[in-house]
C-alpha positions as CSV (number, residue, x, y, z in Angstrom):
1,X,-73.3,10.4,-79.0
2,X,-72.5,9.0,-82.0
3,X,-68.7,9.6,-83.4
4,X,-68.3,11.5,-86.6
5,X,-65.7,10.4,-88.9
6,X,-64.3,13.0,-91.4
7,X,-61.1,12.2,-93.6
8,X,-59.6,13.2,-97.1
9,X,-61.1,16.6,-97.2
10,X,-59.7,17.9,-100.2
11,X,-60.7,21.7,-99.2
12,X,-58.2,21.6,-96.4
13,X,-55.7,19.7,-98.5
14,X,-54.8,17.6,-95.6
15,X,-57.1,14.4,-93.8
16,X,-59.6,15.6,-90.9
17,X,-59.0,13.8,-87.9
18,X,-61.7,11.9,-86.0
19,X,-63.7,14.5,-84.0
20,X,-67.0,14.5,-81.8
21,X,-69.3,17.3,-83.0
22,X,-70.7,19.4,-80.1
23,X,-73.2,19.0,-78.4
24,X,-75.5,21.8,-80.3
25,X,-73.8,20.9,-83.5
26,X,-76.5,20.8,-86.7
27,X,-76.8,17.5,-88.4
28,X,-75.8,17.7,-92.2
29,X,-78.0,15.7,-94.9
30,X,-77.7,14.7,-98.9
31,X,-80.5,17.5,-99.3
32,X,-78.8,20.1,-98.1
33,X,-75.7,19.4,-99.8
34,X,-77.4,18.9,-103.2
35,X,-75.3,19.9,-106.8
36,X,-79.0,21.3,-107.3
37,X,-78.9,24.1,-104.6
38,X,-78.4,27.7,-106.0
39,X,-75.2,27.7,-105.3
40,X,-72.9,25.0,-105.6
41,X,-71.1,23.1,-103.1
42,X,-68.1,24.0,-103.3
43,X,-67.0,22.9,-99.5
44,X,-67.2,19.7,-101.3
45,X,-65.9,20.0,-104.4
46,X,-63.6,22.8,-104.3
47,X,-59.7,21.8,-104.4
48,X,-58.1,25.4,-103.9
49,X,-55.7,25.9,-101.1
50,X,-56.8,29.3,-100.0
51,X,-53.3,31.4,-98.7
52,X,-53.4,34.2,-96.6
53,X,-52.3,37.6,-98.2
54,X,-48.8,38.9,-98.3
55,X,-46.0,41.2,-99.4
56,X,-47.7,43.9,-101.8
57,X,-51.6,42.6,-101.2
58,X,-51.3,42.7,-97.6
59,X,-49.7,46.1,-97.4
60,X,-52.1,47.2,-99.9
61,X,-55.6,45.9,-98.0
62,X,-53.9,46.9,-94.9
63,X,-53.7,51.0,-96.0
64,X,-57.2,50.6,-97.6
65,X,-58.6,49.8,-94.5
66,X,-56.9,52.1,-92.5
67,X,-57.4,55.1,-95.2
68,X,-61.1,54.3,-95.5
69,X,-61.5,52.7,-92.3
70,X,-60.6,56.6,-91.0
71,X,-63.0,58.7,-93.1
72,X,-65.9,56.2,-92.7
73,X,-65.3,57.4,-89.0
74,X,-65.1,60.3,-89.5
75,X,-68.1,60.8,-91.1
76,X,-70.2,58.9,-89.3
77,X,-68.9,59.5,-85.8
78,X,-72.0,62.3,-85.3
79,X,-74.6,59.5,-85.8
80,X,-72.1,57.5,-83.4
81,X,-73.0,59.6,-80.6
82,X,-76.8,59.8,-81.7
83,X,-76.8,56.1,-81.6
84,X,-75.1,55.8,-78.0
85,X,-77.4,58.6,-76.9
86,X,-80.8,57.1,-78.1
87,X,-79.6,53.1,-76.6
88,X,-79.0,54.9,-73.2
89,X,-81.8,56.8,-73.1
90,X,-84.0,53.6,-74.0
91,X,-82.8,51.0,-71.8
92,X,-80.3,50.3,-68.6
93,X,-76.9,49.4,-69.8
94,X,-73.8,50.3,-71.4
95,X,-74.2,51.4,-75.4
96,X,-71.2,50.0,-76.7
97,X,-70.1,46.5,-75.8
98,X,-67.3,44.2,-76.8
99,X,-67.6,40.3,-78.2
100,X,-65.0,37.8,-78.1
101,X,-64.9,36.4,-81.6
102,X,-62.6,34.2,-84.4
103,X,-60.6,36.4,-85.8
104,X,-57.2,35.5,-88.1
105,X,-56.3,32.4,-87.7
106,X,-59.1,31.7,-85.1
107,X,-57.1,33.7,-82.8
108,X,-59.7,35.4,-80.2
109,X,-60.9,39.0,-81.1
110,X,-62.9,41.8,-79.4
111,X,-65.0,43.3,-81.4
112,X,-67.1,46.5,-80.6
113,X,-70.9,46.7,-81.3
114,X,-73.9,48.6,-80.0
115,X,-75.8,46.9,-77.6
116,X,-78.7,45.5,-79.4
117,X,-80.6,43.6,-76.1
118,X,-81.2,44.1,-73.0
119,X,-78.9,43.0,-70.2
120,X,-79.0,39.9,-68.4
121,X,-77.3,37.5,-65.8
122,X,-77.0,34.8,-68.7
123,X,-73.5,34.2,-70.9
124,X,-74.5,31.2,-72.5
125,X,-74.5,32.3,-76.7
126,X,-77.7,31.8,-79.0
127,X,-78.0,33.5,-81.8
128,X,-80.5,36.4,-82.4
129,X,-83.9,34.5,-84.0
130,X,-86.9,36.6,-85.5
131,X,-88.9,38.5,-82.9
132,X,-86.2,37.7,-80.2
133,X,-87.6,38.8,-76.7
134,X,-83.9,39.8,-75.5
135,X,-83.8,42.6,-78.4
136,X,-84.9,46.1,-77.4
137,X,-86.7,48.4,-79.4
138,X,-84.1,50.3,-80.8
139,X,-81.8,47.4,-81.1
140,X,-84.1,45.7,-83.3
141,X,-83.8,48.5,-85.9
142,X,-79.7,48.5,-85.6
143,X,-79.6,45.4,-86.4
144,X,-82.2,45.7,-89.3
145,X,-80.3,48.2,-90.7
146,X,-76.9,47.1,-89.7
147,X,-76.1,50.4,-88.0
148,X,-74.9,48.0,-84.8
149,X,-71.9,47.0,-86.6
150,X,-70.3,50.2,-87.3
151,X,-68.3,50.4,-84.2
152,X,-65.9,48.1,-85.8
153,X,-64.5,50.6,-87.6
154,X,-62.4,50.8,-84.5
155,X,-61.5,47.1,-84.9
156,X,-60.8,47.6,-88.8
157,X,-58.0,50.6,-88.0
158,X,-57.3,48.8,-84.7
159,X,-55.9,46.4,-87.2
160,X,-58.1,43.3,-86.0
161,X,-60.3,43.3,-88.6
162,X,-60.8,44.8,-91.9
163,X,-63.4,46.5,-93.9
164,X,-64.2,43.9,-96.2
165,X,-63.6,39.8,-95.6
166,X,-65.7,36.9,-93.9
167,X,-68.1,37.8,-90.7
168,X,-66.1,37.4,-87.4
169,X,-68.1,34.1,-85.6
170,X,-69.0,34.2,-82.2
171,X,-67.0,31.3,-80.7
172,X,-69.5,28.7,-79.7
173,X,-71.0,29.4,-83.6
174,X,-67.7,28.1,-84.9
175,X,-67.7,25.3,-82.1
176,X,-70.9,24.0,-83.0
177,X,-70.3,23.9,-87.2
178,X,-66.5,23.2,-87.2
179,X,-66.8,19.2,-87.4
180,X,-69.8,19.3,-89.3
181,X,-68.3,21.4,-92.2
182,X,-64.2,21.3,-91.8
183,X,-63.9,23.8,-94.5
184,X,-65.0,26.3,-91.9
185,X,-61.5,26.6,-90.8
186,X,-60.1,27.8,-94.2
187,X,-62.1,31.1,-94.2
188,X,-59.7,32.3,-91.0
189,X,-56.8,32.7,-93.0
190,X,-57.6,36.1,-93.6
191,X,-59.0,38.7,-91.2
192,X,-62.5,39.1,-90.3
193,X,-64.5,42.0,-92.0
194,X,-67.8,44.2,-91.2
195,X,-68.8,43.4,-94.5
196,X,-68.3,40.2,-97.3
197,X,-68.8,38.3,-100.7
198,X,-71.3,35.8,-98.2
199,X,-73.2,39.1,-96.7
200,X,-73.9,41.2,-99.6
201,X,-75.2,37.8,-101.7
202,X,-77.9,36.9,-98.5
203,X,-76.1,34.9,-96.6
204,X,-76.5,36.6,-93.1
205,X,-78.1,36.4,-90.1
206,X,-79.3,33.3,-88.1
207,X,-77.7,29.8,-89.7
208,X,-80.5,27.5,-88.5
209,X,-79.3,25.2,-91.2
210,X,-76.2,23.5,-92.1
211,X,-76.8,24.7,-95.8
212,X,-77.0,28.4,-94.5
213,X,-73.3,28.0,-93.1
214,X,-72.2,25.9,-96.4
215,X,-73.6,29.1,-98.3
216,X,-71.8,31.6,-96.5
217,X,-68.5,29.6,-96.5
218,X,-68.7,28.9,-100.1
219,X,-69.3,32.6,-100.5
220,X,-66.2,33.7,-98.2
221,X,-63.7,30.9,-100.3
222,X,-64.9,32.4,-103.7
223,X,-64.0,35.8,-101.8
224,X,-60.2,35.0,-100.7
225,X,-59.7,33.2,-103.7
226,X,-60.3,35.9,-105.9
227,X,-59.4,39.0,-103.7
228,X,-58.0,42.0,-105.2
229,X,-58.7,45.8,-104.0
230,X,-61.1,46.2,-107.3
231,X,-63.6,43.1,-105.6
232,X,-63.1,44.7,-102.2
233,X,-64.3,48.4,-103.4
234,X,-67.1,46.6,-105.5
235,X,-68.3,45.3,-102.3
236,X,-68.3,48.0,-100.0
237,X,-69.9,49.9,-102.8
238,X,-73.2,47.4,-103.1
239,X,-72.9,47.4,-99.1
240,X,-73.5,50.9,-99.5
241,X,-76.3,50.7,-101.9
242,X,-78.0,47.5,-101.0
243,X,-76.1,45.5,-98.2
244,X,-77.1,47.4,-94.9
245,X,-80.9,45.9,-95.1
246,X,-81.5,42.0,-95.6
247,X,-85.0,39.7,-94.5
248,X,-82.4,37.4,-92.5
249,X,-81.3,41.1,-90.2
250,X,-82.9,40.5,-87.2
């Protein structure tokens, strides 16, 4: 395997080390990191030190998602118990499960979700495709409508995540991308939410490409870079309108 040399990345502020990409790492091409694509690359051009919130902000995202975090669980804790019922009575295995994923800092989170597939002996991660045989029948309609991830509202007043911020990764995801695109790195310096910037403008689902990842990164920089409680209501308001369907939920 060929060595991949990555220095003077400007969106880290700092040179990149030589690293060896993984073994299931994606290989990145000029296309895909085109001026022309829809949105642009700003993993490459980008300059911005992206900080983590303090003082005031934090304290003020912080009660937001433990205020709202609450009543959103509240409210929907009824079709909570629908939900566990219906995955039980469908297939053998527990309803809720828990995920080791990137949280803050890449620090290691759990992080709740209904069981979506059916259980098996194997540990190794790949990432849900279209018409995925592991996916039950009701888990294929969680995760179309989304309805799998709201046992991280436990997470958000748990304090690991939040309501609004950049997708928690599974690990191996962030293994396989994080020589490929170094900027990955920079979107950890806030917590992880159960919704985004990245998820409400597409960029969701399966990242079969490196451009898919680039998108979603761009999306969660423009997000930390520009965060105020305003942006974060705006989003969990088109999350409720328009963000719990998407073509890439599957």
């Amino acid at each position: 395997m060929s060595q991949t040399k990555l220095t003077n990345n400007k969106n880290l502020g700092k040179d990149i080390v030589v690293g060896i990409p993984s073994a299931n790492a994606p290989s990145v091409n000029d296309e895909q990191l085109s001026s022309t694509a829809p949105w642009p690359s700003l993993v490459n051009r980008d300059t911005r030190v992206l900080e983590p919130l303090s003082g005031l902000g934090a304290m003020l995202k912080r009660l937001e998602d433990f205020v709202l975090g609450s009543l959103a669980l509240i409210l929907v804790f009824p079709i909570l118990i629908i939900i566990a019922v219906v995955i039980k009575l469908d297939s053998t295995g527990p309803a809720l499960f828990c995920q080791a994923r990137s949280g803050r800092n890449r620090n290691v989170i759990k992080v709740y979700k209904f069981r979506t597939m059916y259980q098996s002996g194997g540990s190794e991660f790949r990432q849900a495709s279209r018409n995925d045989p592991r996916v039950t029948r009701v888990g294929a309609f969680l995760r179309r409508t989304s309805l799998d991830e709201l046992p991280q509202l436990i997470n958000v007043i748990q304090g690991s995540m939040s309501l609004v911020g950049p997708r928690p990764h599974p690990l191996k995801l962030d293994e396989d991308f994080k020589y490929v695109i170094p900027a990955l790195n920079t979107r950890y310096c806030v917590k992880p939410g159960i919704t985004g910037w990245a998820q409400i403008n597409g960029f969701r689902g399966e990242t079969r490409k490196v451009g898919d990842m680039i998108g979603r990164i761009e999306h969660d920089r423009h997000y930390i870079y520009n965060w105020s409680l305003l942006l974060d209501l705006k989003i969990l308001v088109m999350t409720v309108l328009k963000g719990w369907t998407h073509k890439n939920a599957f």
